[in-house]
Each structure stands twice: as structure tokens, then as C-alpha cells.
N, C-alpha and C positions, 0 to 999 in steps of 0.2 A: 504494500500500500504506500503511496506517494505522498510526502506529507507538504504541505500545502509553505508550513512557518516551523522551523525547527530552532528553537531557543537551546543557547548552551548556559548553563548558569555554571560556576565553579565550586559551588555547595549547595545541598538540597537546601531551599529557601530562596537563593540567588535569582533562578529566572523569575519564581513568581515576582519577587519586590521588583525587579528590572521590565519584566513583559506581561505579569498575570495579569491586567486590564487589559491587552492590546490583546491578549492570545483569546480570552472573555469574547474580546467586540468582534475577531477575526472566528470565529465559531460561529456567531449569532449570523455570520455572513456566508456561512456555508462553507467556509475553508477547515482543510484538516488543520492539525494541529498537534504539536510533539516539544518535549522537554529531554535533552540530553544532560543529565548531571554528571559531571566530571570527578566528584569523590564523594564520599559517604559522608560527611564531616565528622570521621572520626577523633578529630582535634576540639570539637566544639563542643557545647552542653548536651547533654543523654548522651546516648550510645545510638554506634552506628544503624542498630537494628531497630530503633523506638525513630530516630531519623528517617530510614525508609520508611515504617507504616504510615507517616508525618506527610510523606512525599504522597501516598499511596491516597489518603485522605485528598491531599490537594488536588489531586489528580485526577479524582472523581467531583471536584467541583469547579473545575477548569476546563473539564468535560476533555479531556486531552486524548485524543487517538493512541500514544504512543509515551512512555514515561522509560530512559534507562538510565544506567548508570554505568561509568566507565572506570572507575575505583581505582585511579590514579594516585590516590595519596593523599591527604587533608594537609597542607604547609607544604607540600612537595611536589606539585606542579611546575615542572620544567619546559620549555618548549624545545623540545628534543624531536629527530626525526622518529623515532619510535610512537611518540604520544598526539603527534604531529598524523602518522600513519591510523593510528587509534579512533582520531574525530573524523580521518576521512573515512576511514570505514561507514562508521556510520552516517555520513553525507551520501557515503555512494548505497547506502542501505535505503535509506526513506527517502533520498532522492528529491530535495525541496527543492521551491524555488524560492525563497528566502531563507538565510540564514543569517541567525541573532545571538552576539557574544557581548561582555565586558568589553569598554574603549581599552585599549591595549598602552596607552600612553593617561596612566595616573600617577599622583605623585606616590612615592613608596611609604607605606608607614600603616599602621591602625586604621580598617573601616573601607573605604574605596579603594586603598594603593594596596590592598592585601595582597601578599605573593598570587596567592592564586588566583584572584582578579585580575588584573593584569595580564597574568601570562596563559591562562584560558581565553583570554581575545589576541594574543600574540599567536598560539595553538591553533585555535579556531580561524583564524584570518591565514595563517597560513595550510592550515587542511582546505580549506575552500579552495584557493589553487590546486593541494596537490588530489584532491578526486576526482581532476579531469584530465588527469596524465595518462595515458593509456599504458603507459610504461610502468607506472608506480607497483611497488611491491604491495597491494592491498586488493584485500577483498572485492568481488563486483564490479559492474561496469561501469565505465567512467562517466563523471556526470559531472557537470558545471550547474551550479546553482545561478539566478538570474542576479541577485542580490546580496553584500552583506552588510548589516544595518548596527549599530553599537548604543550599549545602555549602560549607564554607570557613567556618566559624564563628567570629567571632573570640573570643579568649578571655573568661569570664565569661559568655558568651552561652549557654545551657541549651537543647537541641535539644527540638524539640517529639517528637521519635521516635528509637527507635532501633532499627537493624538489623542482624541476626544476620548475618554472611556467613564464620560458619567455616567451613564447605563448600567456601566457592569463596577460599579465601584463596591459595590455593597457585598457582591458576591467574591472582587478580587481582596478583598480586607479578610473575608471568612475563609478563603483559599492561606490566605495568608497566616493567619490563626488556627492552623492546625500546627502548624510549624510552633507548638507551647514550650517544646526543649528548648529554646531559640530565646523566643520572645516573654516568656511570662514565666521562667524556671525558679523558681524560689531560689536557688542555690547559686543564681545570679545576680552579683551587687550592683545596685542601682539606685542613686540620690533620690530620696523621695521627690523632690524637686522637678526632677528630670522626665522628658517626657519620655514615653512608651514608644517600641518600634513599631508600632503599626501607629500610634499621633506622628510619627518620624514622617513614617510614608505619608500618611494623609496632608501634611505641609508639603511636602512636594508634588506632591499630584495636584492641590491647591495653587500651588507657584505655576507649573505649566498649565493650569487649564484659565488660569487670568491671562497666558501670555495671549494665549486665543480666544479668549471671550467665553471660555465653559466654565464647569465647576471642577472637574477632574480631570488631567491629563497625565500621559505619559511623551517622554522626549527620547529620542533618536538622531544617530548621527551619521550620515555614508561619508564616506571617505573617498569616492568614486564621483563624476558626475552622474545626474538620473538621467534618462532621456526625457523629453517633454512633448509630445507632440501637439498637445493644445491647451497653452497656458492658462486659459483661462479655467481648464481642470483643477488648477491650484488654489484657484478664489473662488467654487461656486458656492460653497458653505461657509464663507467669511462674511461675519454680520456688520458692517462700518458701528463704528464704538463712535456715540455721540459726543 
């Protein structure tokens, strides 16, 4: 089966906070739809196996065709030709015409610049070339995706789009919220003061859907130009702001 939008997130939790509204709205649209998670986050709060059921939950309310996981390593994601070989496999597995990673250029540290953020869009940008190498030493037939789109922006950085997902906000927060090892673990400290990672998300989804005149968005970045064939596709759901 061909999946339609294939997210790579670098810890089960990643694509949802990154794509779970976009991948919501692109459902409702009749596109398939697939999540490839890059490690178990056996470095994070719970355990790898209470982590997948977490995923498994999500996955059934993201309505997702397709959920794997390629158990590279939690902190030890490297963009090596081996791992490199690994995400094209699966590119040339489901065969999308979109593919969606972490911006591969963040700053390094705690939060966005995490090792394995970073270098799962460095991974992933470079599997999307090599699955259309006929030569490549990997699985199945070579496949060129049409697109690849980046989330996790670091700040300063101006999305080349942006997407409406107040429709499915309410459902991508509850996808979100299965992920409780993560987000709401007792045995994780946190400033009573301080907000909660899903109030985290909703300020950002808040920030991108003023830039365009909604209530909730998500932001994306190509690195590529798009083609356009008729601009005015680009403005017919832009409302002039009084």
C-alpha cells in the first residue's frame, strides 16, 4: 500500500507534536497516511514497551495506515550510510509522495537541537535521494518521492507554508496525550509555574495559525523550490485581515 504522507519523527511523540494536525487534516482529505519512528525512546521517561503501546494508542486516533519503528538507538542516531540505507528502505516500502522529517540544521543543545532531531532530518533528507538509486544496496524498487517538507523549525527560520489544522486540533492534542510517559509522568520535575507540553504545543499552533488568520496551525519548510502552476492557488483561502 502507497502511503500518501510518510512522517519520520526521531522519538515516538516527535511526528505527532511536528505533523499530528497536518496528518488529522490530510486523512479527512482522503490521503493515506504513515508515521516512521526512528527509536523507541528508550532514553526517555517509561520504558520502551509502555512507549510503543503510547504510539499504538496514537495511532489509532490519527487514524494512521501504517505506524513502524526502526530502533536505531535513543541519543545514538548517527547519519551513517547504514541508517541512511535503513529510512530508505522504508521510503522504497510505502512509497510516498511526501516525505516529512526534523529541519536538519538546529542549534545543538536540550529540546529542538537534540542529537536525534537533527540528525533524523540529516538521515531522512539524505534517504530520500538514496531510494531512487537503482544501484543502492537496499531493499525494493527505486522510488523518488515528489517532496520533502521539515518541522521542528528552529527559531528565526520563516516556514515556507503554512497549515490550517483547527478542525483536527482537539483530536491532534488527544493523539498527543496518550504519549502520558512523556508529558504528564509524575516522576518528571517540573516548576509548578511552568507550562505543560501539550499548553507548549497549543502556543505554537496558536503562533502559526494568527500568522494566517486561523486558530491553529502547523508550519513547514522545503528546502527545494515548489512548482506553481497557478498562483493564484496560493491565495484562494486567504481572508484580507482588516
Amino acid at each position: 500500500m502507497a502511503i500518501d504522507v510518510l512522517v519520520f519523527g526521531p522519538h515516538p511523540d516527535d511526528a505527532e507534536i511536528g505533523a499530528g494536525g497536518l496528518l488529522l487534516r490530510m486523512k479527512s482529505l482522503g490521503h493515506t497516511t504513515g508515521i516512521i519512528d526512528m527509536t523507541t525512546g528508550d532514553m526517555g521517561w517509561g520504558t520502551p514497551e509502555l512507549r510503543l503501546e503510547e504510539c499504538e494508542a496514537a495511532a489509532r486516533i490519527l487514524k494512521l495506515d501504517v505506524r513502524e519503528n526502526l530502533d536505531l538507538g535513543d541519543c545514538r542516531i548517527e547519519d551513517t550510510f547504514e541508517n541512511r540505507c535503513k529510512a530508505a528502505t522504508a521510503i522504497r516500502r510505502h512509497r510516498p509522495q511526501i516525505v516529512m522529517a526534523p529541519y536538519y540544521t538546529l542549534p545543538i543543545g536540550r529540546g529542538l537541537g537534540h542529537n536525534d532531531h537533527y540528525k533524523t532530518g540529516q538521515v531522512v533528507a539524505n534517504a530520500y535521494n538514496l531510494a531512487h538509486l537503482r544501484k543502492a544496496p537496499i531493499e525494493g524498487e527505486p522510488h523518488q518521492a515528489k517532496a520533502i517538507f521539515f518541522f521542528f523549525l528552529p527559531p528565526g527560520t520563516w516556514p515556507t507554508f503554512i497549515v490550517d489544522v483547527t478542525d483536527y486540533f482537539d483530536e491532534w492534542m488527544a493523539a498527543l496525550n496518550c504519549h502520558q510517559s512523556q508529558f504528564d509522568n509524575p516522576e518528571r520535575p517540573r516548576p509548578a509555574s511552568a507550562p505543560s507540553p501539550t499548553e507548549s504545543f497549543q502556543s505554537y499552533a496558536r503562533y502559526w495559525g494568527w500568522q494566517i488568520g486561523v486558530r491553529y496551525a502547523q508550519a513547514y519548510l522545503s528546502v527545494a523550490p515548489l512548482k506553481v502552476s497557478d498562483p493564484l492557488n496560493l491565495v484562494r483561502e486567504v481572508v484580507p485581515r482588516p
